[in-house]
N, C-alpha and C positions, 0 to 999 in steps of 0.2 A: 851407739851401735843400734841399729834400726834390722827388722827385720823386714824382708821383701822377697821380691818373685824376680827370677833372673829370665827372660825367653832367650832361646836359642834359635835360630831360622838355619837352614842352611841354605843355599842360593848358588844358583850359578853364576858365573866371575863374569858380567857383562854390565857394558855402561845401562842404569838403570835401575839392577837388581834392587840394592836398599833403598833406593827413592819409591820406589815401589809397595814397599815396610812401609816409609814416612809418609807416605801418602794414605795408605789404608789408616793410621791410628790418627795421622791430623785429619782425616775429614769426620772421623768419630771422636775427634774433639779429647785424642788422648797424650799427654803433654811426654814425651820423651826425658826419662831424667839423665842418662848417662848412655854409651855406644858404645862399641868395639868391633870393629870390622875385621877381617881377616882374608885375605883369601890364597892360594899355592895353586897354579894352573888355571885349569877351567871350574874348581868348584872354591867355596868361601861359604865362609860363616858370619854371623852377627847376632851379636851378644847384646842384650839393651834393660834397662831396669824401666819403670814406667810409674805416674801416676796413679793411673787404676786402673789392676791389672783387671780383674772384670771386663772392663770395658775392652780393655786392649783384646782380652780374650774372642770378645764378641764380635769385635773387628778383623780380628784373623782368619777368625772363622768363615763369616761372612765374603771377604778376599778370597778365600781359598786357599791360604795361605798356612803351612803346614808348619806347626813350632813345640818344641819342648818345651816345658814351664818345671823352673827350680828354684829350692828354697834359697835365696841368698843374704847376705848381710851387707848394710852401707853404713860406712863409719867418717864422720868429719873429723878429720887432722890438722893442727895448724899445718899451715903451708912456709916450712923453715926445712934446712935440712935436720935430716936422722929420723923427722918424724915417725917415716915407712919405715924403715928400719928398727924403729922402736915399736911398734904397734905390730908387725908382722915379730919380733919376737919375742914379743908375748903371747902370740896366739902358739907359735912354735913349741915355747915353754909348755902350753896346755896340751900341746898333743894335736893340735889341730893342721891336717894337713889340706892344704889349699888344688883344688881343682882348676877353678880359673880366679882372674884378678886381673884390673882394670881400673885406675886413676886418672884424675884432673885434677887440676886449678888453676885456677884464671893469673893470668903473671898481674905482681902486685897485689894479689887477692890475700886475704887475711887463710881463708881456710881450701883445705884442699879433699875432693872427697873419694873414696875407695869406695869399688863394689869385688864380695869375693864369694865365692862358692866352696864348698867343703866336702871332704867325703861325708855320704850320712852317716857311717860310725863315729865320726868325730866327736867329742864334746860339745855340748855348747860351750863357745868361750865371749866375753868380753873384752876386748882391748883397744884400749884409747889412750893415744897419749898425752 
């Protein structure tokens, strides 16, 4: 369990919008670790964890690009079934109730990784399975 910084962008829903994201942090040389796009109508969201956030920060800025910044957690899983199921209930067991959440892994990959968000009254919890 790794702690990190989650940004949020919100964007309107046009071809573009989040190439627009990836283009501000790759030309500041800021490596994307994980995504989640969303969008319902004419507005969307995009959820991203980063390298370093600093930099990503300074690159948003810079764009003009307007983002919330939150505390989040990324956790490696093997990639088999139940994993999620086991690592989300244990955080459950702690009390920890989850805001957003967002996984991958590569097919065939050994590990698969979670990023998740929590209310701030929550615990800290660890869990890994």
């Amino acid at each position: 369990m790794a702690k990190t910084k989650q940004f949020m962008i919100a964007i309107d829903n046009h071809p573009g919008a989040v190439a627009a994201i990836a283009r501000a942090l790759g030309d500041a040389k800021v490596n994307i670790l994980s995504l989640l796009g969303t969008a319902q109508g004419a507005a969307g969201s995009v959820q991203f964890i980063v390298d370093d956030a600093r930099r990503a920060k300074k690159a948003l800025d810079a764009a003009r690009i307007a983002y919330q910044e939150t505390p989040a957690e990324s956790c490696d899983l093997p990639n088999k079934p139940g994993a999620l199921a086991q690592c989300l209930d244990k955080l459950a067991a702690k009390g920890v109730n989850l805001n957003s959440i967002h996984a991958t892994a590569a097919k065939g990959g050994k590990k698969a990784v979670i990023v998740y968000t929590a209310e701030a009254t929550a615990k800290t919890a660890t869990a890994t399975a």
